[in-house]
PyMOL Python script that loads the backbone (N, CA, C, O; Angstrom):
from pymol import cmd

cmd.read_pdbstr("""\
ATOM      1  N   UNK A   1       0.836  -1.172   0.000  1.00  0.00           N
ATOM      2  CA  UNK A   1       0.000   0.000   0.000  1.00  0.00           C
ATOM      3  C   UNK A   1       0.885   1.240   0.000  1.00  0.00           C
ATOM      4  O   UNK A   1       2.059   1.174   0.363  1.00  0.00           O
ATOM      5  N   UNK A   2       0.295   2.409  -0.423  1.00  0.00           N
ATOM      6  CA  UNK A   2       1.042   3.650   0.048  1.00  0.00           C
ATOM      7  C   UNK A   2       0.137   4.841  -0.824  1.00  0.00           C
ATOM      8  O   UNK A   2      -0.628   4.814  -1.788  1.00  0.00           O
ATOM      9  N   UNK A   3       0.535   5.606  -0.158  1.00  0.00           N
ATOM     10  CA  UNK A   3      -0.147   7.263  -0.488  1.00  0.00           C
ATOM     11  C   UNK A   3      -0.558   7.210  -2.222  1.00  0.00           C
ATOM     12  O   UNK A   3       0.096   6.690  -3.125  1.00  0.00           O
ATOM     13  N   UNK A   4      -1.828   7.916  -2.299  1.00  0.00           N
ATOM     14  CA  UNK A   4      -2.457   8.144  -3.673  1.00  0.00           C
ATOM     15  C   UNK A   4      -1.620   9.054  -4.275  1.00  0.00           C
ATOM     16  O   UNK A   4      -0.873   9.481  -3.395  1.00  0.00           O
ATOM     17  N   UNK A   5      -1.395   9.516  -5.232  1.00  0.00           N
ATOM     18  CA  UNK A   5      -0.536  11.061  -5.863  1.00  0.00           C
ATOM     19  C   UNK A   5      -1.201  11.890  -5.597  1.00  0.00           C
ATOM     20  O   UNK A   5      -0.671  12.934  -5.217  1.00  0.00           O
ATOM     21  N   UNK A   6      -2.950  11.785  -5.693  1.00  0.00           N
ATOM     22  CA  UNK A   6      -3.576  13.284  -5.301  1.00  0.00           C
ATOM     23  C   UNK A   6      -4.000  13.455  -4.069  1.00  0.00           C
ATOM     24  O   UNK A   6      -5.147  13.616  -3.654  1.00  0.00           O
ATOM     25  N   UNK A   7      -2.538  13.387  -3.257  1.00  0.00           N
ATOM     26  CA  UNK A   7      -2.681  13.748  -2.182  1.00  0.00           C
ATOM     27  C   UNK A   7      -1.275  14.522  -1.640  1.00  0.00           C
ATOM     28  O   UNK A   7      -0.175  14.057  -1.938  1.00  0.00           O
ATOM     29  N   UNK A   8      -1.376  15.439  -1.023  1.00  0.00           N
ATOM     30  CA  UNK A   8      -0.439  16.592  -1.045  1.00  0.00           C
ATOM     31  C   UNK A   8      -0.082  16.512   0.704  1.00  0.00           C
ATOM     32  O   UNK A   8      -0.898  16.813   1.575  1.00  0.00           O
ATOM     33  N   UNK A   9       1.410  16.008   0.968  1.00  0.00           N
ATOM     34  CA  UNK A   9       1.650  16.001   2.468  1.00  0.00           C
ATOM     35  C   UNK A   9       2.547  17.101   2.656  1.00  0.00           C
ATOM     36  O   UNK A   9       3.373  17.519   1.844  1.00  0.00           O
ATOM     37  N   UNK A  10       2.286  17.559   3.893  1.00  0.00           N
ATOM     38  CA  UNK A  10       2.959  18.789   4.274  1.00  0.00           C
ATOM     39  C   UNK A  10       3.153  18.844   6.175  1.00  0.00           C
ATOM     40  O   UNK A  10       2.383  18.639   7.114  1.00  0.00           O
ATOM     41  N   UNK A  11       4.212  19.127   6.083  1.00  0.00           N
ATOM     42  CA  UNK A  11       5.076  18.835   7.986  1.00  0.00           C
ATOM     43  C   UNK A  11       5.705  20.041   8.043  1.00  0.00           C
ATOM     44  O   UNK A  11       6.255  20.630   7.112  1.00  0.00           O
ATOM     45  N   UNK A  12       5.574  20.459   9.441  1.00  0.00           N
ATOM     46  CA  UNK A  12       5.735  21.601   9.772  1.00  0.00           C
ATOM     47  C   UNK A  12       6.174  21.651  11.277  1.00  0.00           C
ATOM     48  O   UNK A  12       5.310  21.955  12.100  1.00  0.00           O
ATOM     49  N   UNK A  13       6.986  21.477  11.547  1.00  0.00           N
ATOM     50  CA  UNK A  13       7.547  21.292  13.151  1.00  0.00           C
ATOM     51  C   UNK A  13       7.287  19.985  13.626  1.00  0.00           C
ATOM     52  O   UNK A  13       8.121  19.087  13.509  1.00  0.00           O
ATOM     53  N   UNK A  14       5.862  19.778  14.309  1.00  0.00           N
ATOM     54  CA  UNK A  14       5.706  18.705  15.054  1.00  0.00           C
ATOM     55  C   UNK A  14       4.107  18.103  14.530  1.00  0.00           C
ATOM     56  O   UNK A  14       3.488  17.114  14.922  1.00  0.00           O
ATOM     57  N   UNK A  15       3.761  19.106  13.522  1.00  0.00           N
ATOM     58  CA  UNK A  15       2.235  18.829  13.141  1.00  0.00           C
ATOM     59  C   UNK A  15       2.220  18.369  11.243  1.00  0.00           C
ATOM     60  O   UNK A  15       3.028  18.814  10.428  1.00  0.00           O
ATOM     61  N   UNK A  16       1.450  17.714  11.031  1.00  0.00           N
ATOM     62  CA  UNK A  16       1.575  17.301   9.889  1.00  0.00           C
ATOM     63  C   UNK A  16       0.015  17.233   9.140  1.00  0.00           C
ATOM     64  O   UNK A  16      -1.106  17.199   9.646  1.00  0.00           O
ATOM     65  N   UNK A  17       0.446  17.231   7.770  1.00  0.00           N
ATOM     66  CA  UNK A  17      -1.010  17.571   7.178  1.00  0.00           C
ATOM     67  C   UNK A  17      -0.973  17.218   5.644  1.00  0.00           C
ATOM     68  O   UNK A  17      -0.363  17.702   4.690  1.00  0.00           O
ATOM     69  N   UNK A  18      -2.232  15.759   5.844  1.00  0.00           N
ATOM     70  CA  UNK A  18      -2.306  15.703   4.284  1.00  0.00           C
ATOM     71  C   UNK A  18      -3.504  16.148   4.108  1.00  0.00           C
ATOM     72  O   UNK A  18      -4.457  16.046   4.881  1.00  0.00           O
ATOM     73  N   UNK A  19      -3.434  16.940   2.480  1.00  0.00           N
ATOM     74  CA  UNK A  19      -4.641  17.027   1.419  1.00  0.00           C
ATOM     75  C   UNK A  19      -4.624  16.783   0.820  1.00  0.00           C
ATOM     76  O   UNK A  19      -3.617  16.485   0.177  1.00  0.00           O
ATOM     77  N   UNK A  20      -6.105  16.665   0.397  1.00  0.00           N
ATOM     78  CA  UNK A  20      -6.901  15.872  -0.767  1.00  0.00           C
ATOM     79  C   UNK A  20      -6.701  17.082  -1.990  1.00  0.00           C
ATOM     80  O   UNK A  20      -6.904  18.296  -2.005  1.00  0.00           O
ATOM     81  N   UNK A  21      -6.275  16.245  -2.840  1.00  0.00           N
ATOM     82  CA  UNK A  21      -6.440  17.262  -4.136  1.00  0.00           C
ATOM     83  C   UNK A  21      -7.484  17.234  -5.508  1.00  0.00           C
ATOM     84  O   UNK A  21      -8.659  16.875  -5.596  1.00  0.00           O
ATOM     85  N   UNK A  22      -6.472  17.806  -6.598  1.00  0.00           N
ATOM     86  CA  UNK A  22      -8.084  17.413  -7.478  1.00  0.00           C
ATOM     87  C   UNK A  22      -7.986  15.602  -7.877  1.00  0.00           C
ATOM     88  O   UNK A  22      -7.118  14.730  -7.930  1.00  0.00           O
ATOM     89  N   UNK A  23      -9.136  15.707  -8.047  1.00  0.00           N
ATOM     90  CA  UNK A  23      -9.173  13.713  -8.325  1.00  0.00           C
ATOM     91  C   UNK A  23      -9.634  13.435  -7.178  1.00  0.00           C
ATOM     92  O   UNK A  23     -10.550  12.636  -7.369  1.00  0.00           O
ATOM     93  N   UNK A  24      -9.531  13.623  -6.179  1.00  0.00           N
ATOM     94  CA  UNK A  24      -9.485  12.711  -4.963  1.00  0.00           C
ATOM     95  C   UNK A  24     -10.783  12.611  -4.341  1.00  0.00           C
ATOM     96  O   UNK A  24     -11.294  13.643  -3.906  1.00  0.00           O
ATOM     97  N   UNK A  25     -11.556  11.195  -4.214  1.00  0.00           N
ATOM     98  CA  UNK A  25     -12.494  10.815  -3.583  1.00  0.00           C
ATOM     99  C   UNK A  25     -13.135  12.188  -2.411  1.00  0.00           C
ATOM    100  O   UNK A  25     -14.206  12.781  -2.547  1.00  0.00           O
ATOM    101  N   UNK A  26     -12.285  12.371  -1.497  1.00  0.00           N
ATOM    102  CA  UNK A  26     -12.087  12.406   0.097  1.00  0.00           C
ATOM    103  C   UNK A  26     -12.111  14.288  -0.297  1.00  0.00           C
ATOM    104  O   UNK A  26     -11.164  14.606  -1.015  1.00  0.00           O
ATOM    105  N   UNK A  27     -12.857  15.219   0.011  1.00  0.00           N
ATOM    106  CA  UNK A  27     -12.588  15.970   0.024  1.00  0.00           C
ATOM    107  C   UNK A  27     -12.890  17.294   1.605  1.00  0.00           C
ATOM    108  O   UNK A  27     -13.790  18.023   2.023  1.00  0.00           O
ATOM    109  N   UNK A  28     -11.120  16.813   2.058  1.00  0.00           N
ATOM    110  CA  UNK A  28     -10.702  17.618   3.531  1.00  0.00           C
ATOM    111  C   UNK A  28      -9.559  17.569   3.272  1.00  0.00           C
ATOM    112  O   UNK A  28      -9.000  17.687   2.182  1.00  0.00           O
ATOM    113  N   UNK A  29      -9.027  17.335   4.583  1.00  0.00           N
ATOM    114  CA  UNK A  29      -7.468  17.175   4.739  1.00  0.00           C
ATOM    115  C   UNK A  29      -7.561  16.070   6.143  1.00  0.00           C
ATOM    116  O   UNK A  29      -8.549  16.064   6.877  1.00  0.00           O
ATOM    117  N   UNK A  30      -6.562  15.315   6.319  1.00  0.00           N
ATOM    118  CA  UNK A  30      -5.924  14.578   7.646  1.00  0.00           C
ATOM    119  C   UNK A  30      -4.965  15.483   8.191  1.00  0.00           C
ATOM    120  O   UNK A  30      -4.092  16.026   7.515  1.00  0.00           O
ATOM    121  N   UNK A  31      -5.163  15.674   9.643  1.00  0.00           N
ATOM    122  CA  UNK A  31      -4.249  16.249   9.908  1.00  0.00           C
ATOM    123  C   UNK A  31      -3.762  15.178  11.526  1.00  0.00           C
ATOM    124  O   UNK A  31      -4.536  14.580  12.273  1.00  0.00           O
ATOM    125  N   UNK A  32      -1.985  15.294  11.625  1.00  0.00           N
ATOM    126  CA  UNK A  32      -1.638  15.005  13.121  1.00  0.00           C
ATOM    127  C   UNK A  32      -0.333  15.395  13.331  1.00  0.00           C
ATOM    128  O   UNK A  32       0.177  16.397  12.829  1.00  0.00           O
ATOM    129  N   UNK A  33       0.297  14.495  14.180  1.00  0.00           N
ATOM    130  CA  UNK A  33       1.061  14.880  14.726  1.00  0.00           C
ATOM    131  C   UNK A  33       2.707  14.010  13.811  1.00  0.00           C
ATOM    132  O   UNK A  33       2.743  13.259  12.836  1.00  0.00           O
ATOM    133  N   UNK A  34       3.835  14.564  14.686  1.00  0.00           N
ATOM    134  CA  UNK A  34       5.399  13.992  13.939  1.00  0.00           C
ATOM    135  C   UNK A  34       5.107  12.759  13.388  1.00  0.00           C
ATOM    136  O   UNK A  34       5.204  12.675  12.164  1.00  0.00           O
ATOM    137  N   UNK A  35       4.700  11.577  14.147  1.00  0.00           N
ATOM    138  CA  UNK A  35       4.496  10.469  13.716  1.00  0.00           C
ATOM    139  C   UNK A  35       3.946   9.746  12.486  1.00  0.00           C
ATOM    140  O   UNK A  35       4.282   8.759  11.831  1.00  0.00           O
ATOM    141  N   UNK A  36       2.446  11.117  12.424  1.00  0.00           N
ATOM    142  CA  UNK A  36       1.793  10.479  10.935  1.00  0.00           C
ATOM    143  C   UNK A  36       2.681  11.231  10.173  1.00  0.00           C
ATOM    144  O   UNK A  36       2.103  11.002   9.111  1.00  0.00           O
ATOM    145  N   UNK A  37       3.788  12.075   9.781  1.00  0.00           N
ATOM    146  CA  UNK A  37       4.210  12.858   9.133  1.00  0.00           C
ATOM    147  C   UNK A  37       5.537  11.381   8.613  1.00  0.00           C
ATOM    148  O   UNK A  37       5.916  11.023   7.498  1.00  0.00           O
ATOM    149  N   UNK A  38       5.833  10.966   9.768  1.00  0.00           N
ATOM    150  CA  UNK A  38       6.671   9.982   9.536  1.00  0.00           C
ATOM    151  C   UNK A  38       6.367   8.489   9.202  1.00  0.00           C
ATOM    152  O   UNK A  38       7.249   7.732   8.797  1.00  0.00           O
ATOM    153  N   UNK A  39       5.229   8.152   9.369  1.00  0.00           N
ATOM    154  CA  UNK A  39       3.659   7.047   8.125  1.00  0.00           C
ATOM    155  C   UNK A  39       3.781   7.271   7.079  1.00  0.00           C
ATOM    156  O   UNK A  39       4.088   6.382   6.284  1.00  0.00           O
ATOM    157  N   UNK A  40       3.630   8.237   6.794  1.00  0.00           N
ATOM    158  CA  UNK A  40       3.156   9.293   5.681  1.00  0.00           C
ATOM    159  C   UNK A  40       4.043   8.775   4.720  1.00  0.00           C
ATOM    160  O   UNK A  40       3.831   7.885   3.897  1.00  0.00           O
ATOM    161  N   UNK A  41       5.416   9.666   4.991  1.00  0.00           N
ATOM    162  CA  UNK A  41       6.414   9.423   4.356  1.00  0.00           C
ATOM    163  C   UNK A  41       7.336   8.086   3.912  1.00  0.00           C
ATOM    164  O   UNK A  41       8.112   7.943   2.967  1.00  0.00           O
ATOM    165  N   UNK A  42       7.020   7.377   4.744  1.00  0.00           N
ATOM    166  CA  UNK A  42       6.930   5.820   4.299  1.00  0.00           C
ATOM    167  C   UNK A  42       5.872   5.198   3.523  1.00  0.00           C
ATOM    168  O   UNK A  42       5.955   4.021   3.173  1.00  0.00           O
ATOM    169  N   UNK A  43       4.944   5.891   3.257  1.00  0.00           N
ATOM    170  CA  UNK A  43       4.047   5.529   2.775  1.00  0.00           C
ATOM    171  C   UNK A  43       4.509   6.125   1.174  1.00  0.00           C
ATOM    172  O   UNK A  43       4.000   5.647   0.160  1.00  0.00           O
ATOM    173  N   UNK A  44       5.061   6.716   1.150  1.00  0.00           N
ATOM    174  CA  UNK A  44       5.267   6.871  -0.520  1.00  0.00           C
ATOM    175  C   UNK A  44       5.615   6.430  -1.520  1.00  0.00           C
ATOM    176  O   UNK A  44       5.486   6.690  -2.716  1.00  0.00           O
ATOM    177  N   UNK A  45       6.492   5.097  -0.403  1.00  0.00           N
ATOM    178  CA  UNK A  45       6.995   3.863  -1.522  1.00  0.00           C
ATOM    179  C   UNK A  45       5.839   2.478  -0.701  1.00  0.00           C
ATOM    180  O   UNK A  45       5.413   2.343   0.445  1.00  0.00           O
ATOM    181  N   UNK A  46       5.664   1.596  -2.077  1.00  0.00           N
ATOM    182  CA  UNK A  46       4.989   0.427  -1.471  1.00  0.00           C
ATOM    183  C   UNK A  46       5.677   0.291   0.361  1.00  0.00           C
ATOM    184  O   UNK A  46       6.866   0.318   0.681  1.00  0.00           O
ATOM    185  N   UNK A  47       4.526   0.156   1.244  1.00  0.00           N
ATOM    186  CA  UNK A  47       4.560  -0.821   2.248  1.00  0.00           C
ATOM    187  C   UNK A  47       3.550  -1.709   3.025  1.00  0.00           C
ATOM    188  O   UNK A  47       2.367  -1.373   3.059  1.00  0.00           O
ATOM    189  N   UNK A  48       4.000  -2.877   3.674  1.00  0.00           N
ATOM    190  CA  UNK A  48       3.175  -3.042   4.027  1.00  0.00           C
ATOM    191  C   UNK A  48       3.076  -2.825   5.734  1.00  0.00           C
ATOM    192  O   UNK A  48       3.943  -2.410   6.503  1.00  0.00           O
ATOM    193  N   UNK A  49       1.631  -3.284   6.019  1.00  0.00           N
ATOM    194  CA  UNK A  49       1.472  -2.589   7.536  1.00  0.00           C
ATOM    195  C   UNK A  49       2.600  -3.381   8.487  1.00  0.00           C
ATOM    196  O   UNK A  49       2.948  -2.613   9.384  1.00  0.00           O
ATOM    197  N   UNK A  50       3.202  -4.523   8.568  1.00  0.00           N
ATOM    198  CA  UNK A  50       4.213  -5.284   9.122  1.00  0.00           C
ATOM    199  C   UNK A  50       5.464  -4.295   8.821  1.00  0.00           C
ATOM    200  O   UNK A  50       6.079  -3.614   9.642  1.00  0.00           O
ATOM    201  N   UNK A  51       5.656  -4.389   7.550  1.00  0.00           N
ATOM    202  CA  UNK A  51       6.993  -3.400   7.451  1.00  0.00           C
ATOM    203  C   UNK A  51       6.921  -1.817   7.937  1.00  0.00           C
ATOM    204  O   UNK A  51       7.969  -1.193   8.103  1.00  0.00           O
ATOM    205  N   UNK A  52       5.407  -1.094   8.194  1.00  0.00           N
ATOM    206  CA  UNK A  52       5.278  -0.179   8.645  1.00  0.00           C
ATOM    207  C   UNK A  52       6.134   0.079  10.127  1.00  0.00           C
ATOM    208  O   UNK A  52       7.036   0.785  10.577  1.00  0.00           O
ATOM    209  N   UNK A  53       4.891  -1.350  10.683  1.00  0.00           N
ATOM    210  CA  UNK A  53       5.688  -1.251  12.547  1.00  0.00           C
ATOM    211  C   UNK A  53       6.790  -1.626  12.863  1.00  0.00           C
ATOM    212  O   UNK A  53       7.211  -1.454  14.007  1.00  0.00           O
ATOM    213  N   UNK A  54       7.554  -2.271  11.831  1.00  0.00           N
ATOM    214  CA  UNK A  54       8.775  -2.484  12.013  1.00  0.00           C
ATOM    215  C   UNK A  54      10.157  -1.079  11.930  1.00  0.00           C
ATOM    216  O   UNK A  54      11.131  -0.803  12.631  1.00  0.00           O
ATOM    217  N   UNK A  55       9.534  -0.491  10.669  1.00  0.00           N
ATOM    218  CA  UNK A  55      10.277   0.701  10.460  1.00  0.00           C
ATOM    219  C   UNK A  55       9.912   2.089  11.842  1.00  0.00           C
ATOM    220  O   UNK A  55      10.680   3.031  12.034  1.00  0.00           O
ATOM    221  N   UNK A  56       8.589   1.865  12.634  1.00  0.00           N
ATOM    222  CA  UNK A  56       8.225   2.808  13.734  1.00  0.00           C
ATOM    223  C   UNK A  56       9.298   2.095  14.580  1.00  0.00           C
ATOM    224  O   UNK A  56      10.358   2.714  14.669  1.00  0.00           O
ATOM    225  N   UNK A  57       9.258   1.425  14.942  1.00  0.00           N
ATOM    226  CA  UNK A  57       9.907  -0.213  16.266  1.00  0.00           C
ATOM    227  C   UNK A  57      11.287   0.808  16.094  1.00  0.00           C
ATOM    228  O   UNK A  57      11.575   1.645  16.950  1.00  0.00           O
ATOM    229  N   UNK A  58      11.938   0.630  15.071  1.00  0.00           N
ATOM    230  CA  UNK A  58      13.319   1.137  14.860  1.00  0.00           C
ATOM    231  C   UNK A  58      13.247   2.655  14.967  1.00  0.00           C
ATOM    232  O   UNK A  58      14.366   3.144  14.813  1.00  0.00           O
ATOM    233  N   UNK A  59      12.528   3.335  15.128  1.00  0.00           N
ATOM    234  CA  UNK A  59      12.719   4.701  15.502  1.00  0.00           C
ATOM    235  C   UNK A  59      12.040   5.284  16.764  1.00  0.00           C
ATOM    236  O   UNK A  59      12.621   6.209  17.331  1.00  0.00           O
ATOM    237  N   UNK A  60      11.149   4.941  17.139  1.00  0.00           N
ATOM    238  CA  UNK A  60      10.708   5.549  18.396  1.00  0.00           C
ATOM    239  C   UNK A  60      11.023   3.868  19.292  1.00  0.00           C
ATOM    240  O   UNK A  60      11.229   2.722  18.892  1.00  0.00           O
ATOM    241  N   UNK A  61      10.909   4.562  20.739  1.00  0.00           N
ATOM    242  CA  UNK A  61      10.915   3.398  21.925  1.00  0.00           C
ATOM    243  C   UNK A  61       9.417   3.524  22.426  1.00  0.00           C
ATOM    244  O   UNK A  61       9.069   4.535  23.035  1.00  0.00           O
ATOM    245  N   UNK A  62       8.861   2.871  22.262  1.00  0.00           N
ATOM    246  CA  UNK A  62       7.315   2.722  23.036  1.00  0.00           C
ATOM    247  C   UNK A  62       7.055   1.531  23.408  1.00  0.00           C
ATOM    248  O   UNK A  62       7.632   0.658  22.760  1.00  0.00           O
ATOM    249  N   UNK A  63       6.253   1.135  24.390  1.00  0.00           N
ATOM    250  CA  UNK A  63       5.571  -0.127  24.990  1.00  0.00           C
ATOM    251  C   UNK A  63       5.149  -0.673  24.106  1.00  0.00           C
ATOM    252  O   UNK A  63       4.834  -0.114  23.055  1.00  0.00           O
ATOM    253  N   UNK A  64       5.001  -2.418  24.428  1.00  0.00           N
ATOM    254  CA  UNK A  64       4.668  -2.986  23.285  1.00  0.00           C
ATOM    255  C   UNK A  64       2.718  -2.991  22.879  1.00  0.00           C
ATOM    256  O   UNK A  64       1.659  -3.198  23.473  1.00  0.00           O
ATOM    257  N   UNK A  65       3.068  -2.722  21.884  1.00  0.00           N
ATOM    258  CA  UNK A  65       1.505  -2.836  21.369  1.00  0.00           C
ATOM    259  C   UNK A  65       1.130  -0.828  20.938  1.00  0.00           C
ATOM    260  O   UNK A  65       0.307  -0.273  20.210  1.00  0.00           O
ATOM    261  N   UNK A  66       1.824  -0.518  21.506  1.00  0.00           N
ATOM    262  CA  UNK A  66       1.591   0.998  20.971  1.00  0.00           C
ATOM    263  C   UNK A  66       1.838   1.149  19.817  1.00  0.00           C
ATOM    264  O   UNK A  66       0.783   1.135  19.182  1.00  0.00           O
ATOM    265  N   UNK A  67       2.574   1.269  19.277  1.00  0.00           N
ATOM    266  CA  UNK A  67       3.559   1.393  17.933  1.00  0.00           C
ATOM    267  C   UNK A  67       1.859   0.609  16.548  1.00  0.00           C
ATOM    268  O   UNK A  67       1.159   0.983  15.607  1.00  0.00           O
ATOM    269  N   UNK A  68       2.047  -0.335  17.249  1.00  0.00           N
ATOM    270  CA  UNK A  68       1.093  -1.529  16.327  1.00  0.00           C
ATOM    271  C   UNK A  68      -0.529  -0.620  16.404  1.00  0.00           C
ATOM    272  O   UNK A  68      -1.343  -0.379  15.513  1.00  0.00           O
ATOM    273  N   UNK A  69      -0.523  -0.316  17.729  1.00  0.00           N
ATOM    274  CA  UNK A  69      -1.989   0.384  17.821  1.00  0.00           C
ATOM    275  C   UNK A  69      -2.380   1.991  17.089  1.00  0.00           C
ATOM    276  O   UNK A  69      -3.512   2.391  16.816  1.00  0.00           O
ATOM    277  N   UNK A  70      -1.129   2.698  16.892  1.00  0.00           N
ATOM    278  CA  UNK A  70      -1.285   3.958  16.387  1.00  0.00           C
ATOM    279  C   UNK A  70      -0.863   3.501  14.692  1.00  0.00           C
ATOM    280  O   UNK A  70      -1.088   4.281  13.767  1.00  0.00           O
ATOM    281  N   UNK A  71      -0.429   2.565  14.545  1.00  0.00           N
ATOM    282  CA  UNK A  71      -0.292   2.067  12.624  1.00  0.00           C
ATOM    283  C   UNK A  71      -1.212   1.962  12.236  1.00  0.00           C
ATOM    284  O   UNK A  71      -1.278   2.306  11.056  1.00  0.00           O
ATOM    285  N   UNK A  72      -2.237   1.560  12.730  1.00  0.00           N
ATOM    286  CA  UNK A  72      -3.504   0.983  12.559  1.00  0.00           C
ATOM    287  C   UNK A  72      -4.387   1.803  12.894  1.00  0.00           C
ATOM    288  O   UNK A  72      -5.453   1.195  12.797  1.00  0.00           O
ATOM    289  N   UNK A  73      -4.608   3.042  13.303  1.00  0.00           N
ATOM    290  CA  UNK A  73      -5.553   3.977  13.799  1.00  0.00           C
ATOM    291  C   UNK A  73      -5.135   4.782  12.511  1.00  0.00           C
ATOM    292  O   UNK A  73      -6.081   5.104  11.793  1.00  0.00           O
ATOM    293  N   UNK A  74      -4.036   5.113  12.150  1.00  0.00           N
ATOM    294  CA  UNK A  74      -3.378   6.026  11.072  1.00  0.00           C
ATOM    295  C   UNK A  74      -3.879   5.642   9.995  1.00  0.00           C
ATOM    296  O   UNK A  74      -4.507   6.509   9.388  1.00  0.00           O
ATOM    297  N   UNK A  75      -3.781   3.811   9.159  1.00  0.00           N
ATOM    298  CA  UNK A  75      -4.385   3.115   8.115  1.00  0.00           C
ATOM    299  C   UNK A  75      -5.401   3.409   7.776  1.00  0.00           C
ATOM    300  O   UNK A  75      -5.766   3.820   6.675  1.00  0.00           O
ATOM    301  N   UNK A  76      -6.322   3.108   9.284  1.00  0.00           N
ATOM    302  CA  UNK A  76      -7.663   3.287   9.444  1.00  0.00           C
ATOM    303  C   UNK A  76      -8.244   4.473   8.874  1.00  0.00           C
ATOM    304  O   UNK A  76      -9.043   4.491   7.938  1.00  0.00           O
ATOM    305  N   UNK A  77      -7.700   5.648   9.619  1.00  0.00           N
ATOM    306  CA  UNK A  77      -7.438   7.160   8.730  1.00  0.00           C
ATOM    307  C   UNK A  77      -7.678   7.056   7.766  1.00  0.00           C
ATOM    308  O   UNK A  77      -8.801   7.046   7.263  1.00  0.00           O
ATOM    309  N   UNK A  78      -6.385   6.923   7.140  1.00  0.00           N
ATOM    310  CA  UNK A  78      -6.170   6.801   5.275  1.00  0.00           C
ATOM    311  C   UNK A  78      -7.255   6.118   4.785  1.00  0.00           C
ATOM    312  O   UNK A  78      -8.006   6.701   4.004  1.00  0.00           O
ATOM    313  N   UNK A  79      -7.446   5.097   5.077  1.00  0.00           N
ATOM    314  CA  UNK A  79      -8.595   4.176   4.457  1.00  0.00           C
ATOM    315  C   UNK A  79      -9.876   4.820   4.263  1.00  0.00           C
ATOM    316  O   UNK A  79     -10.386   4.850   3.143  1.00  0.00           O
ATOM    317  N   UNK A  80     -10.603   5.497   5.590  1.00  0.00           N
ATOM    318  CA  UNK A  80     -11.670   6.574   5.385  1.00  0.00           C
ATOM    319  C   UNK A  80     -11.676   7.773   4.263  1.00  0.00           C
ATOM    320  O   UNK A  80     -12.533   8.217   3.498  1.00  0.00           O
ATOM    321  N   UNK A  81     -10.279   8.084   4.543  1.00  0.00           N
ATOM    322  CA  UNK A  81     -10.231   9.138   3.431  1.00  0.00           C
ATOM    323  C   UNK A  81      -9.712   8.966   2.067  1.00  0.00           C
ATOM    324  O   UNK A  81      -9.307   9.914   1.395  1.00  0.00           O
ATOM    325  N   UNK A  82      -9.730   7.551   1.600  1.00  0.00           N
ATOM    326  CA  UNK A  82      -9.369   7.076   0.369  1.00  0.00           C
ATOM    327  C   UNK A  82      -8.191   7.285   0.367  1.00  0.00           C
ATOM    328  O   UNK A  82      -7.724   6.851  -0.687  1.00  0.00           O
ATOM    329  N   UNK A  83      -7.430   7.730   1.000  1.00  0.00           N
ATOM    330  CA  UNK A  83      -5.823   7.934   1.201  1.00  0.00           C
ATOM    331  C   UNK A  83      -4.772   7.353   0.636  1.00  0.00           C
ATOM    332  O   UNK A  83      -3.738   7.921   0.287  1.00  0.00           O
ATOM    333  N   UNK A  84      -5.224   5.353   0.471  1.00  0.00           N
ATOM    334  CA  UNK A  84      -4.511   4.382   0.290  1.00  0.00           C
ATOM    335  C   UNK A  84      -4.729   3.764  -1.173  1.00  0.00           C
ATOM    336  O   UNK A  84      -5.747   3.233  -1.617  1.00  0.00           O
ATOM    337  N   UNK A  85      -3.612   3.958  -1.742  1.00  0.00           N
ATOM    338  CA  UNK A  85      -3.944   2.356  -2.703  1.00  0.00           C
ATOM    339  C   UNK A  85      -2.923   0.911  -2.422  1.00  0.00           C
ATOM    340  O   UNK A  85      -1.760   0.794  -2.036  1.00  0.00           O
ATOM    341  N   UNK A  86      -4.060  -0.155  -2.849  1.00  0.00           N
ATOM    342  CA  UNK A  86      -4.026  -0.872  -1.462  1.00  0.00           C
ATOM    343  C   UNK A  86      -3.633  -1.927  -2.738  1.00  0.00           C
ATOM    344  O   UNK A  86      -3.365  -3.105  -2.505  1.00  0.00           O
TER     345      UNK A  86
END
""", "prot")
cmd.dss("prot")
cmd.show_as("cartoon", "prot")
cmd.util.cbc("prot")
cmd.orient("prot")
């Protein structure tokens, strides 16, 4: 899976923000925090959700099951907003 083209990501300190452009199903924006900025951006080349939490695992330290639980709230995201091609 990974990010549609008509969708426009943009990071800005600690807050991050995709929009929907022309073409695009979904018309808003997602917005959050460093983390989805750093989804996001993995998301631009094929991945999958395993290789997602693996590539979070290796950059942040969190308890187990966090990492796995915010990949999947983020997907979830994308998925609502047509975000993904899958």
């Amino acid at each position: 899976m990974k990010i549609r083209k008509n969708y426009i990501l943009h990071s800005n300190d600690d807050q991050t923000v995709l929009v929907a452009a022309g073409g695009a199903k979904f018309s808003g924006f997602v917005r959050g925090n460093e983390m989805l900025g750093v989804i996001l951006e993995l998301l631009r080349n094929d991945m999958t959700e395993e290789k997602l939490v693996k590539e979070m695992r290796s950059r942040y330290n969190a308890p187990e099951g966090l990492i796995e639980s915010d990949v999947k709230k983020v997907l979830d995201t994308l998925r609502k907003a047509d975000a993904l091609e899958e």
